[in-house]
Structures are given as C-alpha cells and as structure tokens.
C-alpha positions in Angstrom: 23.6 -150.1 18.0 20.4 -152.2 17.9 18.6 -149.2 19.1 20.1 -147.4 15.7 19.2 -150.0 13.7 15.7 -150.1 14.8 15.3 -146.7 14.6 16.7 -146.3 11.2 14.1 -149.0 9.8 11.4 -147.3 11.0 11.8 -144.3 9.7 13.1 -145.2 6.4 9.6 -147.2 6.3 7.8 -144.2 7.4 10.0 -142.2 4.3 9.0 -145.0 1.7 5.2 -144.5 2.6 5.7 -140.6 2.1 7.8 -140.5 -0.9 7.0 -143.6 -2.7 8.9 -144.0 -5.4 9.9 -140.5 -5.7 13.3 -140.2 -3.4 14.2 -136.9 -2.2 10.3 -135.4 -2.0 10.4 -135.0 -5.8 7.0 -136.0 -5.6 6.1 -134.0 -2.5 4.5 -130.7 -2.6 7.3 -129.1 -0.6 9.5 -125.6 -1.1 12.9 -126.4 -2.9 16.0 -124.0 -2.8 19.4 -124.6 -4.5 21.6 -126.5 -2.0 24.8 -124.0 -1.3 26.8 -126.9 0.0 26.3 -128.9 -3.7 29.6 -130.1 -4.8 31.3 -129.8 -1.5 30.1 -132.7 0.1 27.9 -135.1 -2.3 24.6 -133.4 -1.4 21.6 -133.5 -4.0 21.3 -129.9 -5.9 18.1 -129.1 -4.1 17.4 -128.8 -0.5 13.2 -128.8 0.1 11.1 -128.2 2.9 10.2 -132.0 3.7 14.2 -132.8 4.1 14.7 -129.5 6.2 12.2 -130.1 8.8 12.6 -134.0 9.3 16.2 -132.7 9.6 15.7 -129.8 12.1 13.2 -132.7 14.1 15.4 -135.3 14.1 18.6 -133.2 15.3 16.3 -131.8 18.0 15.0 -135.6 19.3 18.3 -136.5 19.6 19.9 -133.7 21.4 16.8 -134.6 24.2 18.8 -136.2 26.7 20.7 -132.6 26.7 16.9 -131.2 28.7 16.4 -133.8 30.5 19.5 -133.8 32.5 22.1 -135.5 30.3 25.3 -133.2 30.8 26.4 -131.2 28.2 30.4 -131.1 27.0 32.0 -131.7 24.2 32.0 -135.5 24.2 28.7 -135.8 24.9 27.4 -133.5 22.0 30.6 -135.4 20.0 28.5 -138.7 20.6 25.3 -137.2 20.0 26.4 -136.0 16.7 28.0 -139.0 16.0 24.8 -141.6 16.6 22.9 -138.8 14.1 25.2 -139.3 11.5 24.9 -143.5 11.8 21.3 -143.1 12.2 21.2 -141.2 8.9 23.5 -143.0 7.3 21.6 -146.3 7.8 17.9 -144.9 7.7 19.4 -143.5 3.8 20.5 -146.9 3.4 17.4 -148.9 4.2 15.1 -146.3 2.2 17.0 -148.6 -0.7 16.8 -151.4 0.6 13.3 -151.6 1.6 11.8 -149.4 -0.7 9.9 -152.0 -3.4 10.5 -149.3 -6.0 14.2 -149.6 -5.7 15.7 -152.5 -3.9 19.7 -153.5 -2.9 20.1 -154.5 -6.4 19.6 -150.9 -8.0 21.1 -149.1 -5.0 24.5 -150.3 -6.3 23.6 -150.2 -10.1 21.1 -147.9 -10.9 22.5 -143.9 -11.3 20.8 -142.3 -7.5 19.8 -138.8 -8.7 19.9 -137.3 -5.4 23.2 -139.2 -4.5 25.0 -138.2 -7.9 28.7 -139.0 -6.9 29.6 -142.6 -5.7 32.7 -144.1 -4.5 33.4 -147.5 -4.4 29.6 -147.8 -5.0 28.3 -145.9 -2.4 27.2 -142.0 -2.4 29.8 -139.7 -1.1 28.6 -138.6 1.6 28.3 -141.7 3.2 31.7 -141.9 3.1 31.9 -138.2 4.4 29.8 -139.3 7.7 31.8 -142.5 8.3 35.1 -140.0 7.8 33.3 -137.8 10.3 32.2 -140.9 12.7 36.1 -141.9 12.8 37.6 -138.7 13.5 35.4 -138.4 16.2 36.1 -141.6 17.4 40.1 -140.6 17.8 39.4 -137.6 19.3 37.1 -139.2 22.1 39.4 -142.1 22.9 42.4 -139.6 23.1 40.8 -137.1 25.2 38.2 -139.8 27.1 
C-alpha cells in the first residue's frame, strides 16, 4: 500500500505541473471526444487525448509483471486491476489535495466540473472503484 501511495503522489505532482490549474487538460492542447460512458458512471462529458494515453500507459505499466514472468489467471489480473483502480483513485485524490490551485478544502466544497456527481462528498466514481475494489475482494477470498 505504501508503494500505492507513493506512486499516486508522484504522479498527481507530475499531473499538477502539466495541467496547472486547469483539471482534466482543459488547458492542454489535446483532442477531446464526447465521453459515451457519461452518465453511467460519473465520468466528465469529455474524454481527450492527454487522459487517454496516460490511461492506455498506465494500464500497460501495470500489467508488466504479466511479460516478465508473473502468471497470468484470473486472480492475478483481478489484483492487477484492482491496485489500478486504488492507484487512480488516490493519484485523483491527491491532484486536490496537492494542487495549490485547489486544496482539500475546495475538493469537498467547491462544484468539481469534471467530477459533476458527488455522493457523500466525494465523485461518483470513486465510489464506483471502491464498489469494484470490494467485489473483487469477495470473489478472490472465496475462490483463493
């Protein structure tokens, strides 16, 4: 969990020195397409090209261990999946925290344009990946 935690902070501090103050690129010269998914799980409206790739080279660095001779099953890519979603999860959260253009204090009371639905004071989809983290959670302690 440290090795999340670490992880997360760095690359919500690399995040904050790319977008600034501008969350979700909307100051980066980046490709934007309407987000299909909007409305079914708390995701912005727009996807872009900044999010997409960091995406597609973040799901690749951790599914690694899978080439260099970590077996592949279905727990395995169950806890693989699983330490993505915490890593994003946190990294989203310390992109508040950290950024000097928001701050804790506006992450729970300022309206989050790319995170337009909260619950309980946090965006829904955080709630979706710690739904996610616990389902997987029962299903690898059953099976495991």
């Amino acid at each position: 969990m440290i090795f999340i935690l670490i992880t997360s902070a760095s690359f919500a501090l690399l995040e904050i020195q790319i977008e600034g103050s501008g969350g979700w690129a909307e100051n980066l010269p980046t490709w934007r397409v309407k987000n299909p998914f909007r409305g079914t799980v708390g995701w912005p409206t727009l996807v872009d090209g900044y999010h997409f790739w960091v995406w597609m080279f973040t799901i690749s660095m951790f599914h690694a261990p899978f080439f260099f001779g970590f077996p592949f099953n279905l727990i395995n890519e169950l806890l693989i999946i699983e330490t993505m979603l915490i890593f994003f999860f946190v990294e989203d959260f310390f992109w508040f925290v950290f950024n000097p253009n928001w701050g804790i204090k506006k992450f729970f009371t300022k309206e989050i344009p790319w995170h337009p639905n909260k619950i309980l004071f946090f965006p829904q989809n955080y709630w979706l990946f710690i739904a996610i983290i616990i389902v997987f959670e029962v299903f690898k302690n059953s099976v495991g």
